[in-house]
C-alpha positions in Angstrom: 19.1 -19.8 11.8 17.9 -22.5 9.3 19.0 -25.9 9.2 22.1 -24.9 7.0 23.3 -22.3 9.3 22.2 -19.1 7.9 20.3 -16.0 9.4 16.4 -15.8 8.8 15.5 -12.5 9.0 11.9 -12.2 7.7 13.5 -9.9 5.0 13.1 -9.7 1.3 16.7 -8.4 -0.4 17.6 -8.0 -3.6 21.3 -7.1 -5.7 22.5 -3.9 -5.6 23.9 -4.0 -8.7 23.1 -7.7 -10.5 26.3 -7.5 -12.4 27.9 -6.3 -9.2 27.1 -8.6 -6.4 30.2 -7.3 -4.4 28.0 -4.3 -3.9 26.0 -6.0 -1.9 22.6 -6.3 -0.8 19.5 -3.8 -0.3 16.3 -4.3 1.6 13.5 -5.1 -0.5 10.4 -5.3 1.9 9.5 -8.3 4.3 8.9 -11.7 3.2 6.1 -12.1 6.2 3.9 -9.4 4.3 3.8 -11.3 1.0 0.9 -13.0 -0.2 -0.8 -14.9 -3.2 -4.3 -14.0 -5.1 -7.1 -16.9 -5.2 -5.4 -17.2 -8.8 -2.0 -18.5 -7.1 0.1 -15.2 -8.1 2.2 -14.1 -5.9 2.3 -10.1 -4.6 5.5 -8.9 -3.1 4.1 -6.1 -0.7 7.3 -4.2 -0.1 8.1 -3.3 -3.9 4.1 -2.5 -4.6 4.0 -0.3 -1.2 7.3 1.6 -2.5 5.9 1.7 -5.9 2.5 3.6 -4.8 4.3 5.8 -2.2 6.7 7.3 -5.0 4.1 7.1 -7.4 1.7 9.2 -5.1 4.2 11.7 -3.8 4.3 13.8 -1.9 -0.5 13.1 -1.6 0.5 9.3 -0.3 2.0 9.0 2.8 2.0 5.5 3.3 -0.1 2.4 1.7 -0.7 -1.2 3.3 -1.7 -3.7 0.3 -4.9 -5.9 0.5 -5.9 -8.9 -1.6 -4.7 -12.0 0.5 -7.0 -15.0 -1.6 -8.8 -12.6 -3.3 -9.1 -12.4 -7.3 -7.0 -8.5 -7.2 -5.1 -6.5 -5.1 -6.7 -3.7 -3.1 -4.8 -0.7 -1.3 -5.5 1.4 1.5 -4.1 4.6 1.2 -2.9 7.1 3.9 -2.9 11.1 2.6 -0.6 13.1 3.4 -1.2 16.6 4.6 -0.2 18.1 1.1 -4.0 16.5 -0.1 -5.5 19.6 2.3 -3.5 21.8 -0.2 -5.1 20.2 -3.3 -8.3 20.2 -1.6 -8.4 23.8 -1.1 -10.6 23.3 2.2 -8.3 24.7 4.6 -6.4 23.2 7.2 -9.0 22.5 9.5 -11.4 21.1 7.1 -11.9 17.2 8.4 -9.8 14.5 6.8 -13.1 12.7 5.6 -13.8 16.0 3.5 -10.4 16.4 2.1 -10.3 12.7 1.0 -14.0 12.9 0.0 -13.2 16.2 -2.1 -13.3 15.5 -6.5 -9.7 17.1 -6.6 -8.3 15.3 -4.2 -9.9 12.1 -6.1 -8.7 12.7 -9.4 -5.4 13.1 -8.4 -5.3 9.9 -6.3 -7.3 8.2 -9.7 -4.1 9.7 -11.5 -1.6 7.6 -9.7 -3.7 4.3 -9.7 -4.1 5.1 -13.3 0.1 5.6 -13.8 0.7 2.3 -11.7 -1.8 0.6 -14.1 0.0 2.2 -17.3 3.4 0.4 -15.7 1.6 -2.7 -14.2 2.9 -6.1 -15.6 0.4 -8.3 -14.0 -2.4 -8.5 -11.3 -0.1 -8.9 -8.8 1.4 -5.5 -9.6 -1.9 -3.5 -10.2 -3.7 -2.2 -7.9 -7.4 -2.7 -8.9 -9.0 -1.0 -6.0 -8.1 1.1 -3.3 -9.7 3.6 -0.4 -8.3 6.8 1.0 -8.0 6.5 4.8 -9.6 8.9 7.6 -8.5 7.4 10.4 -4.4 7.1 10.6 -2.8 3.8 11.6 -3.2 3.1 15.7 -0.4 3.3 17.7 -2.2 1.8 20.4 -3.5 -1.3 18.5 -0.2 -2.1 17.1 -0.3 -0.3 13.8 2.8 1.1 13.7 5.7 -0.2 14.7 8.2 0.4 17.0 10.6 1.8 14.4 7.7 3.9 13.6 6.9 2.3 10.1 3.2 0.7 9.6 2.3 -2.9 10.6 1.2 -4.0 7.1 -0.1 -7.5 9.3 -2.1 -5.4 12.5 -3.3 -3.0 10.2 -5.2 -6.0 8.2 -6.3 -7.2 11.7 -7.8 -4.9 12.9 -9.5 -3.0 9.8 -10.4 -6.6 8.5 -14.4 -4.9 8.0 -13.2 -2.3 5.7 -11.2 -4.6 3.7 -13.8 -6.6 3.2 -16.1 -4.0 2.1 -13.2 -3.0 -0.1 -13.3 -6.2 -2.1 -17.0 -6.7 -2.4 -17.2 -3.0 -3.6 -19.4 -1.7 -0.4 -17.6 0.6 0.8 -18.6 4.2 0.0 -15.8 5.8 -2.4 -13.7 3.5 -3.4 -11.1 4.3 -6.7 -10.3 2.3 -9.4 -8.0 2.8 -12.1 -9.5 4.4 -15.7 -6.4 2.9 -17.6 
């Protein structure tokens, strides 16, 4: 509880309904993930993860957003299964082939491209990204017990990869063409 009595969740809401409030509330990400560029905007991970998830349906299983101090925001991107389909190789084709395959590449370009198209701001684009081979770690605390992923442990523990993310050395990284 804060000083004024009320209950400090860690949780972003928003209206329901803005004209409405006796609607109520909804869930609108966690405040704990959010974060600010080296320009001082601020990026509210929950909407931009939802955003790129619906955006990328059903190739994007789930995103954790990058860019804490850094000039842009960065995503790494967790196919789903549906990208072996558009890769054509099979299903027992390994993940670094699918997500290395030029189909499978446009079509993830294609979303970045959309979520460009509708971007307001840098803190709303996402100006790089990588398609992961390795799925989050149970083990090292990437997903949670609720079985969603650990935005924060994933950043931890893959802090190389973001790196080479944002100084562009890491092999195959997409950008947006819009």
């Amino acid at each position: 509880f804060d000083d004024e009595g009320y209950l400090c969740t860690g949780d972003a809401v928003k209206w329901i309904d803005e004209h409405n409030i006796h609607r109520g509330l909804a869930f609108d990400g966690r405040i704990a993930e959010d974060f600010k560029l080296s320009t001082g905007t601020f990026v509210s991970v929950g909407p931009m993860r939802a955003r790129i998830i619906v955006a990328g349906a059903p190739y994007i299983q789930d995103a954790v957003i990058t860019g804490l101090n850094r000039k842009e925001v960065g995503a790494l991107l967790y196919p789903s299964p549906a990208c072996r389909e558009v890769s054509g190789l099979g299903p027992d084709a390994p993940i670094a082939d699918v997500v290395a395959h030029p189909a499978v590449r446009q079509r993830m370009e294609a979303v970045l491209d959309e979520l460009a198209r509708e971007s307001t701001g840098s803190a709303s684009s996402v100006a790089r990204a990588l398609l992961m081979t390795e799925p989050p770690s149970l083990d090292k605390g990437e997903i949670t017990d609720k079985g969603s992923i650990n935005q924060r442990a994933v950043l931890q523990h893959r802090d190389a990869l973001v790196q080479a993310l944002h100084d562009g050395t890491a092999p195959h990284i997409l950008t947006p063409r819009a």
